[in-house]
Backbone bond lengths (Angstrom), bond angles and torsions (degrees), N, CA, C in turn:
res aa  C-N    CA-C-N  psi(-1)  N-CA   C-N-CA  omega(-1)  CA-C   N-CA-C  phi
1 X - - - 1.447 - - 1.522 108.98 -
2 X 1.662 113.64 141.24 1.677 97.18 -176.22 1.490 99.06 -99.27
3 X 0.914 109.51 172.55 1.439 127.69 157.40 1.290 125.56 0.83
4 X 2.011 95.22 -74.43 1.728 105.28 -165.82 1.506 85.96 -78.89
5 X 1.588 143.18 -41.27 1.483 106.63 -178.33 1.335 128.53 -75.78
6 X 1.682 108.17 12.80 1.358 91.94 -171.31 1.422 95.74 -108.25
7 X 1.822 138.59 -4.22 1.035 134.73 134.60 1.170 130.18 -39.17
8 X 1.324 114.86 -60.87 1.259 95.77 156.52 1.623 163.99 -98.68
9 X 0.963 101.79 33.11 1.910 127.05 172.52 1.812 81.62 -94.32
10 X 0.951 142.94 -29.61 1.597 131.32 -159.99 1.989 92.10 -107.57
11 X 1.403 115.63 -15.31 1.741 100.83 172.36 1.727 110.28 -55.37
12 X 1.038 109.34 155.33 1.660 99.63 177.81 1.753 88.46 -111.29
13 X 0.861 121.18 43.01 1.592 132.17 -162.03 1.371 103.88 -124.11
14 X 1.652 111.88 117.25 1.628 98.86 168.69 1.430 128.65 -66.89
15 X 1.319 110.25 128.40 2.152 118.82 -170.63 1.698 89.62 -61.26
16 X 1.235 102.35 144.90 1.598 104.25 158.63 1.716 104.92 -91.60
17 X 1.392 134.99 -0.61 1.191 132.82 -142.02 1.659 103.40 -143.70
18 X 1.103 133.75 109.61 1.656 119.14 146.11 1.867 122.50 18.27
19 X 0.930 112.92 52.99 1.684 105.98 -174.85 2.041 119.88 14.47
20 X 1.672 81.48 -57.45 1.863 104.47 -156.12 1.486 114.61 -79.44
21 X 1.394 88.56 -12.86 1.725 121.11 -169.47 1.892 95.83 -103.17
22 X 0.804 124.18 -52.41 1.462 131.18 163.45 1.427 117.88 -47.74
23 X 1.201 119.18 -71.87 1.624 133.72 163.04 1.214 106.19 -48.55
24 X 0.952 133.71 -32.20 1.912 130.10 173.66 1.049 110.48 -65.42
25 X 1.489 107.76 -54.17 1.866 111.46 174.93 1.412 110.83 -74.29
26 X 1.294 141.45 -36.21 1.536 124.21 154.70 1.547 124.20 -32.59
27 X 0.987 96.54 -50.34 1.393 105.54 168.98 1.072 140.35 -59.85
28 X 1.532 115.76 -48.54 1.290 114.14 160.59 1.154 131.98 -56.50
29 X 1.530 89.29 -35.98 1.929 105.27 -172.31 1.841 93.13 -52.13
30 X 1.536 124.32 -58.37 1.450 113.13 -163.41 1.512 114.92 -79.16
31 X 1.270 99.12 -18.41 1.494 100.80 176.03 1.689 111.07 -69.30
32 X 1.453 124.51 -36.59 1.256 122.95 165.63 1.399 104.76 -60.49
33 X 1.516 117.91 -62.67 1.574 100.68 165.05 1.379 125.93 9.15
34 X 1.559 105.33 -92.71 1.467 121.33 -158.71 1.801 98.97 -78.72
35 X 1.336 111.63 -29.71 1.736 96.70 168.88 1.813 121.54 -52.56
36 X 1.537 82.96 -47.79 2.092 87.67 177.24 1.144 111.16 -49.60
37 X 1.548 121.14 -44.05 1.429 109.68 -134.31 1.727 87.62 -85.53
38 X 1.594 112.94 -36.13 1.517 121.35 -172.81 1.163 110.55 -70.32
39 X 1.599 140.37 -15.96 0.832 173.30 175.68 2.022 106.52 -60.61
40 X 1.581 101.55 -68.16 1.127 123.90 -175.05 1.316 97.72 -66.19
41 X 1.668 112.86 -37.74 1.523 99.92 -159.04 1.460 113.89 -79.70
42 X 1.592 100.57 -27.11 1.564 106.30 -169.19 1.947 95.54 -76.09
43 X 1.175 118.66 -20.93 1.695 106.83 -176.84 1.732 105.57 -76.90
44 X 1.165 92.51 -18.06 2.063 93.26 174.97 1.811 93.53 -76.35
45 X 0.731 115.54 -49.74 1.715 109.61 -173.13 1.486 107.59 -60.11
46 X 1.154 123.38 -34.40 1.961 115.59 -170.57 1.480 107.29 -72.39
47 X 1.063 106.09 171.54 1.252 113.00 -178.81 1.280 129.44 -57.99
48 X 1.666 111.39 -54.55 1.233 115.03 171.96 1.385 120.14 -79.54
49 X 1.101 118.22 78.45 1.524 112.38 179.96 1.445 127.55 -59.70
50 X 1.751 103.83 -34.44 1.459 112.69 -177.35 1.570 127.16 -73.07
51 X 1.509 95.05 -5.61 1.633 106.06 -176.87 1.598 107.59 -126.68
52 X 1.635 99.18 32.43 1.480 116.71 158.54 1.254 109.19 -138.12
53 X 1.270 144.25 11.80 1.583 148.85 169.73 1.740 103.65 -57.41
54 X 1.697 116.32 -36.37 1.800 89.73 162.26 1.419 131.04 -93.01
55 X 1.433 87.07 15.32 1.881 88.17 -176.03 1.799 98.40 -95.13
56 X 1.448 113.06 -32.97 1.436 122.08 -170.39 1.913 93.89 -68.91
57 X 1.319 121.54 -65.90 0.744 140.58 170.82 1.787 111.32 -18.33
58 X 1.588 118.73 -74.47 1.257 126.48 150.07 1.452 131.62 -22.40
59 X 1.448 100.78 -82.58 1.487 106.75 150.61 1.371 129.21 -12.70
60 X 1.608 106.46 -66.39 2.017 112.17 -173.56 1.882 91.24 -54.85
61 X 1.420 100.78 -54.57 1.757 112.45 -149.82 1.859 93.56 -57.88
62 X 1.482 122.44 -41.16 1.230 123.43 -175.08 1.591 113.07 -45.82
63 X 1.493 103.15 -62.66 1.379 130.24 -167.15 1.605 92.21 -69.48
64 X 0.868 124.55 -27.40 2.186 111.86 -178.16 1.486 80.17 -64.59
65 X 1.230 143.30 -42.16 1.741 119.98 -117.45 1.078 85.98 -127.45
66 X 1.733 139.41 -41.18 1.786 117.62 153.57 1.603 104.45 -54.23
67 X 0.729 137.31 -19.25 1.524 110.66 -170.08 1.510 111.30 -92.56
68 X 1.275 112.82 -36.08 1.439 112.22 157.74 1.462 110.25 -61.44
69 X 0.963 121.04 -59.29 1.447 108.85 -173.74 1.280 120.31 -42.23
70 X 1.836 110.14 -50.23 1.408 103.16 -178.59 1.332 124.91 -50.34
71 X 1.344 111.95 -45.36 1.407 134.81 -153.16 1.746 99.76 -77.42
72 X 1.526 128.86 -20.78 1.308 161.25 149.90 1.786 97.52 -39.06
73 X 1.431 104.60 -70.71 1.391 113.05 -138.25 1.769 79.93 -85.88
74 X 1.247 132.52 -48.82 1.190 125.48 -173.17 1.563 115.04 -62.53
75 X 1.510 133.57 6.23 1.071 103.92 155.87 1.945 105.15 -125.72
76 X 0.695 114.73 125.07 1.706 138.38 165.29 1.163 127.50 -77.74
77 X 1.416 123.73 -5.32 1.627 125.64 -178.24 1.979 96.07 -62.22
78 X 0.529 117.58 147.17 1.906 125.57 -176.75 1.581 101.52 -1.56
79 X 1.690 84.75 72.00 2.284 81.34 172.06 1.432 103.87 -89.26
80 X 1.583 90.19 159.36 1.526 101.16 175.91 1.710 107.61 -86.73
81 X 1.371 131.54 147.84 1.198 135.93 -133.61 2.031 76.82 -127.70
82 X 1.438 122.05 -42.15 0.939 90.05 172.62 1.513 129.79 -94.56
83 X 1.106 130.43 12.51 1.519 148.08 -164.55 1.628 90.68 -105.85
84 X 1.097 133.59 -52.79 1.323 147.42 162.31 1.652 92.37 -17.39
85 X 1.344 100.85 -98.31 1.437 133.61 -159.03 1.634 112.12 -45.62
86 X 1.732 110.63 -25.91 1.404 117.46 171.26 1.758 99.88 -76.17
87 X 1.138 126.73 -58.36 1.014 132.77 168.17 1.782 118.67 -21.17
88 X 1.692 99.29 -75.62 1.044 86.01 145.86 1.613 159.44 -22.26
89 X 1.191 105.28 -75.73 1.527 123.80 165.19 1.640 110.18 -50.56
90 X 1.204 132.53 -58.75 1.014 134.80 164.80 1.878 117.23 -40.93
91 X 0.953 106.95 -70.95 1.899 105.26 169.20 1.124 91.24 -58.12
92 X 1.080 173.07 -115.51 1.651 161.42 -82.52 1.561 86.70 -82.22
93 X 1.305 147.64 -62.98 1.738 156.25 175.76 1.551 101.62 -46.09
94 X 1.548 111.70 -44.75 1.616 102.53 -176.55 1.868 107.10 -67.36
95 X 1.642 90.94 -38.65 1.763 100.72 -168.84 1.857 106.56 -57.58
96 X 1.237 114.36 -35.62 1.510 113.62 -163.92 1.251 109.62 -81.21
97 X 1.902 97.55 -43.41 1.672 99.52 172.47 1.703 116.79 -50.61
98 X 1.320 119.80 -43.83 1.383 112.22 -155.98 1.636 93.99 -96.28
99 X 1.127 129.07 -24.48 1.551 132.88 163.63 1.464 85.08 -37.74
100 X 1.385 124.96 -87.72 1.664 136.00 -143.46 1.833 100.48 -68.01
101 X 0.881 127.55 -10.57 1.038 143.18 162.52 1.677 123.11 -75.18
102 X 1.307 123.40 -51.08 1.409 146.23 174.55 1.880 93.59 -66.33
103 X 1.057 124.34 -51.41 1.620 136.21 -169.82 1.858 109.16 -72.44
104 X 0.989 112.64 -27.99 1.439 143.21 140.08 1.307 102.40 -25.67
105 X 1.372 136.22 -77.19 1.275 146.63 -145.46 1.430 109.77 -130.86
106 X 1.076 113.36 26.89 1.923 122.84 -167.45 1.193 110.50 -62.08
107 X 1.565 105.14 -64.05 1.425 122.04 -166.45 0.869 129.00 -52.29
108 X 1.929 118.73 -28.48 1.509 152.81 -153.95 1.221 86.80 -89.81
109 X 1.650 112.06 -68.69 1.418 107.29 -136.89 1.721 85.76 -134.82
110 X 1.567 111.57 123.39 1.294 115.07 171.93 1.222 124.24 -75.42
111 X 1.582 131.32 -8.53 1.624 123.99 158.89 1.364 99.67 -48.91
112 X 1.430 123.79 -56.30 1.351 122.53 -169.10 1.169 136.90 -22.81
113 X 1.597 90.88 -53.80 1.158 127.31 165.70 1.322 133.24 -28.89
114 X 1.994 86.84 -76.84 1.743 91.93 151.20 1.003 157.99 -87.90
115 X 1.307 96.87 12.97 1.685 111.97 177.10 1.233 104.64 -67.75
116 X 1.641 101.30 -52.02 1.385 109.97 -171.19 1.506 138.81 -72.82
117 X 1.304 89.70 -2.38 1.339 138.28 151.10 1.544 114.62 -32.42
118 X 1.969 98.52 -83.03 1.061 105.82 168.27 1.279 151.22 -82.16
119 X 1.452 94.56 -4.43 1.468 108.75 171.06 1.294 109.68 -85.53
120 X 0.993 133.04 -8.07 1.761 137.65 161.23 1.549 111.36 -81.62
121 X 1.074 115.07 -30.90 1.656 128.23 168.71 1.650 106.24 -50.11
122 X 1.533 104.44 -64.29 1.276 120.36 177.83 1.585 120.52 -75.84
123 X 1.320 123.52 -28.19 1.297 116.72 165.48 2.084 113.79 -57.00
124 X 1.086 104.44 -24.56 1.899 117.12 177.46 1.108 111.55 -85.37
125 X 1.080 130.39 -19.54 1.488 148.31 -167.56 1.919 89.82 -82.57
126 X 1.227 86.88 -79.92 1.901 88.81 -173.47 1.246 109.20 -51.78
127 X 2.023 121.51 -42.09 1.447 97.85 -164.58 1.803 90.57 -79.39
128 X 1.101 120.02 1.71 1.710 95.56 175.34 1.569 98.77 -85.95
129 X 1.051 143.98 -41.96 1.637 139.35 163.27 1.694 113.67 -42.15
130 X 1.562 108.67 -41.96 1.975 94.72 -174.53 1.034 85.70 -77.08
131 X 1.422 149.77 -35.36 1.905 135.34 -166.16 1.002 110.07 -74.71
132 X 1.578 143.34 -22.31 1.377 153.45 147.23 1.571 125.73 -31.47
């Protein structure tokens, strides 16, 4: 069991969400996190830096909006259902943008790769939470 589900089976707080389905998207949300940011960091190190300023760029904007989100979705004591759901929607728009962005630069550079990786991880994550 990780973490965010084992926070929450121990909230004494009613989930608005599927537990496993919740904890999936916590997860992703930080796991995209740390892909962007490593992501961003390794495109400052390559050579061409100047013809990665919208992927870095992406990257920062991705990683603000999983990390809010997560940090959003992990607490449930009287959440708002529609502040939630923008949240939502919003990281799922950051996740695709910087996915299609990362796919952009795949071939070059294999962070890309996986960033984009995970930001497609996490773009499924939320739309499996708004279909919930």
């Amino acid at each position: 069991m990780t973490f965010a589900a084992e926070m929450l089976r121990l909230s004494p707080s009613s989930i608005g969400f599927d537990r496993e389905e919740l904890a999936a998207c916590i997860e992703s949300c930080f796991d995209c996190v740390q892909s962007c940011t490593a992501c961003a960091d390794a495109c400052l190190g390559e050579d061409d830096v100047a013809g990665l300023r919208r992927c870095i760029t992406t990257n920062l904007t991705c990683a603000d909006v999983c990390a809010s989100t997560g940090r959003i979705l992990s607490r449930q004591f009287d959440y708002d259902a529609s502040v939630t759901r923008a949240m939502l929607e919003a990281c799922r728009l950051a996740c695709r943008r910087c996915a299609e962005e990362c796919e952009r630069h795949a071939q070059h550079h294999e962070h890309c790769r996986v960033c984009a990786e995970a930001c497609r991880r996490c773009e499924a994550a939320c739309d499996a939470l708004l279909a919930a």
